[in-house]
C-alpha positions in Angstrom: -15.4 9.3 -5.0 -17.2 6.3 -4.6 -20.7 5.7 -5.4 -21.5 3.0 -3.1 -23.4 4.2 0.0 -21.7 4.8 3.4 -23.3 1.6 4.3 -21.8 0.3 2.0 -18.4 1.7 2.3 -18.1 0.5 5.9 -18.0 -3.2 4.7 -14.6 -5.2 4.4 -14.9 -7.2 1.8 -11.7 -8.4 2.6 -12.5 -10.5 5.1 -13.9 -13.0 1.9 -11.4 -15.8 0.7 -13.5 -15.4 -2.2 -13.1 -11.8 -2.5 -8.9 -11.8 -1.8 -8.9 -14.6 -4.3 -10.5 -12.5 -7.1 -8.5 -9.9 -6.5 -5.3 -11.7 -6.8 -6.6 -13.3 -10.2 -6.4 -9.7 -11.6 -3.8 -7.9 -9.7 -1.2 -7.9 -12.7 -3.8 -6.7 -15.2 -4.6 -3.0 -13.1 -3.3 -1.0 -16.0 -0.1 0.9 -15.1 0.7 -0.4 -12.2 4.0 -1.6 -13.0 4.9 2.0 -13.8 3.9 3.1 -10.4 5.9 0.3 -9.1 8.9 1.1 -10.7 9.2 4.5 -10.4 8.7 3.4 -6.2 11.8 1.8 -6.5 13.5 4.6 -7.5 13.6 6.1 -3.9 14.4 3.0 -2.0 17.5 3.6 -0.3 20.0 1.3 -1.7 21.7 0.6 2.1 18.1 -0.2 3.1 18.7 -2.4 5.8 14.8 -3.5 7.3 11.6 -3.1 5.1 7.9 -3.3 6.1 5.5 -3.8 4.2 2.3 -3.2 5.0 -1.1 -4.7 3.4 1.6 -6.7 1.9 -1.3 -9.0 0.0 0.4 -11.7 -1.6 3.9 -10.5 -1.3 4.1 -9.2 -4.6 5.5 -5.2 -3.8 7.9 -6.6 -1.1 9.4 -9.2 -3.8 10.5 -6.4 -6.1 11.8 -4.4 -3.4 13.7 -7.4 -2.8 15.0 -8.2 -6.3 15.8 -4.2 -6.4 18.1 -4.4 -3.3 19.5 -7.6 -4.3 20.6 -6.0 -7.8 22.0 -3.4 -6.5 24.2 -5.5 -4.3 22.1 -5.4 -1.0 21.4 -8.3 -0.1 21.7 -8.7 3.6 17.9 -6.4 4.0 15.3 -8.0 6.4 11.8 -7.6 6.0 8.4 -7.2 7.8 5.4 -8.5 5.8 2.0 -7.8 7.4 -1.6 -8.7 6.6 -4.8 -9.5 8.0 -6.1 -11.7 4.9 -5.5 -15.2 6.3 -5.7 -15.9 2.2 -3.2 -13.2 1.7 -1.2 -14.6 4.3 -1.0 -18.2 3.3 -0.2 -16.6 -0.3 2.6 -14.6 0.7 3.8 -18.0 3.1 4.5 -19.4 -0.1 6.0 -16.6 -1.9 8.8 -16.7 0.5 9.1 -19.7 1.8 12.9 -20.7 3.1 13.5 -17.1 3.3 14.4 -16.2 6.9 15.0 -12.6 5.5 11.5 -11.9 6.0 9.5 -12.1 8.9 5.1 -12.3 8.4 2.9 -11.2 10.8 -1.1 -11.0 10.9 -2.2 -7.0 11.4 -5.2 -5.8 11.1 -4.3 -1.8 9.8 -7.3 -0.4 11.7 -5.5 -1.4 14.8 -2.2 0.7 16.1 0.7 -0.8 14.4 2.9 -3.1 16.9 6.5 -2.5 18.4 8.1 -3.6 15.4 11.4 -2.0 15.7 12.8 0.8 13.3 12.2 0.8 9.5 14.7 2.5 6.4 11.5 1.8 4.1 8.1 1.5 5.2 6.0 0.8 1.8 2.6 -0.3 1.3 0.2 -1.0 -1.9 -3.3 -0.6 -2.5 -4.0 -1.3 1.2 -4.7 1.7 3.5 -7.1 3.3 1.4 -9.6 0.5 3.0 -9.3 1.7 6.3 -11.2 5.0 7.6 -9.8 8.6 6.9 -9.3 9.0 10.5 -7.4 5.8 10.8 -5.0 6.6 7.6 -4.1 10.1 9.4 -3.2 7.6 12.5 -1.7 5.1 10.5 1.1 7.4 8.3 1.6 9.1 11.8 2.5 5.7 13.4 4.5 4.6 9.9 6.8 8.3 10.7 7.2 7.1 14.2 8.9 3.7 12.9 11.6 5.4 10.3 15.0 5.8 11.0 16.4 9.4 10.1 16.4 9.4 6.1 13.7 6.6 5.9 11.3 6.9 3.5 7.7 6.3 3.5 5.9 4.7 -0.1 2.2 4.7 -0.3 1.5 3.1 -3.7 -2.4 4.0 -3.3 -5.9 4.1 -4.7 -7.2 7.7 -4.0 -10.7 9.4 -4.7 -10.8 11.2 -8.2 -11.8 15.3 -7.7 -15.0 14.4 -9.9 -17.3 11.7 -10.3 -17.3 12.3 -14.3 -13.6 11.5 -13.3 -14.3 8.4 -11.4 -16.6 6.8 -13.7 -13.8 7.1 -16.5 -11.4 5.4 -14.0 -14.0 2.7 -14.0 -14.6 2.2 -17.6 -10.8 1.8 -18.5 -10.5 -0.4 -14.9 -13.3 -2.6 -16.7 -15.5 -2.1 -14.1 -18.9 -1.2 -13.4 -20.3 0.9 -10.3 -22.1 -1.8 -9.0 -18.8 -4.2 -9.3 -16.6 -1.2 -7.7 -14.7 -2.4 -4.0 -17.7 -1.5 -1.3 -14.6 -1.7 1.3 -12.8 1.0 -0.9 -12.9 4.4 1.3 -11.2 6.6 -1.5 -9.7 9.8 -0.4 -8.0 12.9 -2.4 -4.4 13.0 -2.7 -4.2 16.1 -1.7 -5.4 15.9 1.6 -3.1 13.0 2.3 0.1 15.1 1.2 -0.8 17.8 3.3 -1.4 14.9 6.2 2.3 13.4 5.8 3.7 16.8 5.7 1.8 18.3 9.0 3.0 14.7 10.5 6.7 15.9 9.7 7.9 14.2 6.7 9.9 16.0 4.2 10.4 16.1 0.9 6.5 14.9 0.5 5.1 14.4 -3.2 3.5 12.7 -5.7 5.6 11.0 -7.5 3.5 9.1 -10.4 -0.1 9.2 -10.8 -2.9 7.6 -13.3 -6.1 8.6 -12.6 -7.0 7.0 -9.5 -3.9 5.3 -8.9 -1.2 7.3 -7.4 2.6 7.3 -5.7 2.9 9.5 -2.9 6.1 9.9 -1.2 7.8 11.2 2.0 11.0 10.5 4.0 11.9 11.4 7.7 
């Protein structure tokens, strides 16, 4: 739950150089993430033959799915980075620069995702919680309509704690105050969104790691 006003909440920060710039000073030190990252590996299918990545940011999510294939011996995978940062996407330019494996796009996520062919892993980080709770429902229904049979679908995601005594701990150990906290953040419970991928008609849908706020939720086609 966020305590920003709805006003508030219906700004995107995003659209800030400043702001993406910030973000992308601090993005290793959100505590556990690596741990949520990690165990998101874990379910990429090793024959994984196209990725998307979506909210991709700076690239960072998409490299170690990458590195993950390649160690495994897969290294033929193409990929699908999108983002509507133009910061983000000169970042993540540079990240993979000389690599025709991977194909960037500019996409906005509160518009309908383009014709982007089928997917064996659709993943995404810390990106659709900025986008309206309407819009998620659309957007993990259009994610399910891009997966090949046995695809699976990783939402490495910020979600809204049950409590606010809850949220304001996620704060303190975030290093953040309330009036620091994302206004462009529109933070929703993890349990709705489970019950969303599963109504959509993925299977095997579940959390798969969680710190407070911070969560892995999981479903394949």
């Amino acid at each position: 739950m966020s305590t920003k006003s709805t006003n508030l909440q219906s700004r995107n920060l995003w659209t800030s150089a400043e702001h993406v710039t910030n973000y992308l000073e601090r993005a290793n030190s959100i505590p556990h993430r690596s741990e949520g990252e990690a165990t998101l590996l874990e379910v990429i299918p090793a024959k994984t033959k196209r990725v998307l990545d979506l909210g991709t940011g700076d690239g960072r999510l998409l490299a170690l799915v990458k590195a993950h294939l390649a160690a495994g011996g897969n290294h033929g995978a193409e990929s699908v980075a999108a983002d509507f940062s133009p910061t983000m996407l000169e970042a993540v330019r540079k990240r993979f620069a000389g690599d025709a494996s991977v194909k960037i796009i500019a996409h906005d996520l509160d518009r309908p995702l383009p014709a982007l062919g089928m997917f064996d892993a659709v993943v995404s980080s810390f990106a659709i919680h900025h986008v309206t709770h309407s819009r998620k429902r659309q957007v993990y229904a259009e994610i399910y309509a891009l997966l090949n049979a046995g695809g699976v679908f990783c939402n490495l995601e910020h979600v809204a704690s049950p409590t606010q005594r809850l949220h304001e701990e996620f704060l303190d150990r975030m290093g953040i105050t309330a009036e620091e906290e994302d206004a462009s953040n529109k933070l929703l419970n993890m349990e709705t969104q489970l019950k969303w991928l599963r109504e959509i008609g993925f299977v095997d849908v579940d959390c798969l790691w969680k710190w407070r706020e911070l969560a892995l939720m999981v479903g394949r086609r």
